[in-house]
C-alpha positions in Angstrom: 0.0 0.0 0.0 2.9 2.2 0.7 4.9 1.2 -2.3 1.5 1.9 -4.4 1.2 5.5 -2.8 5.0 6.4 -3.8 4.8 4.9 -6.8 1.2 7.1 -7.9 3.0 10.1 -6.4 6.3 9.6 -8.3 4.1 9.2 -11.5 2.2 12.7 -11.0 5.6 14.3 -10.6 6.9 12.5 -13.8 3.5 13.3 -15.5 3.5 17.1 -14.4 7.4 17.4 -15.4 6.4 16.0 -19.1 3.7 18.3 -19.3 6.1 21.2 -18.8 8.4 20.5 -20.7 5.8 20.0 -23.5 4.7 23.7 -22.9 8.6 25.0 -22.8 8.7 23.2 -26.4 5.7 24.5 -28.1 6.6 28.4 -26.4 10.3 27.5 -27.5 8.9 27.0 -30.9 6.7 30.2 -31.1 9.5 31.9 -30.2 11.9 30.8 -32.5 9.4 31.0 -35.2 8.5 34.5 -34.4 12.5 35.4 -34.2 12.9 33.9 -37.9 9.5 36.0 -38.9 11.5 39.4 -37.1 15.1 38.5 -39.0 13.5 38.0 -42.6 11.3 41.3 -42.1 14.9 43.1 -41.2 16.8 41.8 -43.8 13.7 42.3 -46.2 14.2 46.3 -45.1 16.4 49.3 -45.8 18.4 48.5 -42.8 19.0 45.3 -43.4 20.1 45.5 -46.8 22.5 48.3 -46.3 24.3 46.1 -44.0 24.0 43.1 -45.7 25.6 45.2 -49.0 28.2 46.7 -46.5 29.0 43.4 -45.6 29.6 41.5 -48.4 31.5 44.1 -50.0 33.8 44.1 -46.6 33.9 40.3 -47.2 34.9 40.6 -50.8 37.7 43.2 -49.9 39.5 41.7 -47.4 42.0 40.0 -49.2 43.0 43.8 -50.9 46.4 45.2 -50.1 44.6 48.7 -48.3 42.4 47.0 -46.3 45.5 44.8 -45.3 47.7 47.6 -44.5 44.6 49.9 -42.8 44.4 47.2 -40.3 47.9 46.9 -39.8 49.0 50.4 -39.0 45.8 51.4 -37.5 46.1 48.0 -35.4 42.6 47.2 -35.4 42.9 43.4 -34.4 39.2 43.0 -34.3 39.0 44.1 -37.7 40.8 41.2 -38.5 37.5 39.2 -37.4 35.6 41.3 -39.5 37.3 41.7 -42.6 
């Protein structure tokens, strides 16, 4: 009768722990969703494309001789991430 007791209480725990987690999924979900929904509306917009141009052209360039030598006499090391 004891055992029976522990063993119906353990289950509600494990049953209420399940159902959390179930809801932390789903608003995990929504949430990531709605960030992917937010990302493509920035990149869709002025904003966003002026850095995404700004970027690949920084991309492109990095290899050139004067962004090489900017970054070395200006000693920007985190440009070195960048470009």
């Amino acid at each position: 009768m004891l055992i029976a007791g522990l063993i119906k209480k353990q289950q509600h725990r494990v049953d209420h722990n399940t159902e959390q987690w179930q809801q932390q999924q789903k608003l995990l979900q929504a949430e990531t969703w709605l960030l992917k929904q937010r990302s493509k509306q920035f990149i869709g917009s002025v904003p966003g494309l002026t850095i995404s141009f700004g970027l690949g052209v920084l991309m492109q360039m990095r290899h050139h001789t004067l962004v090489k030598t900017v970054r070395r006499t200006l000693g920007f090391s985190w440009l070195r991430y960048i470009l």
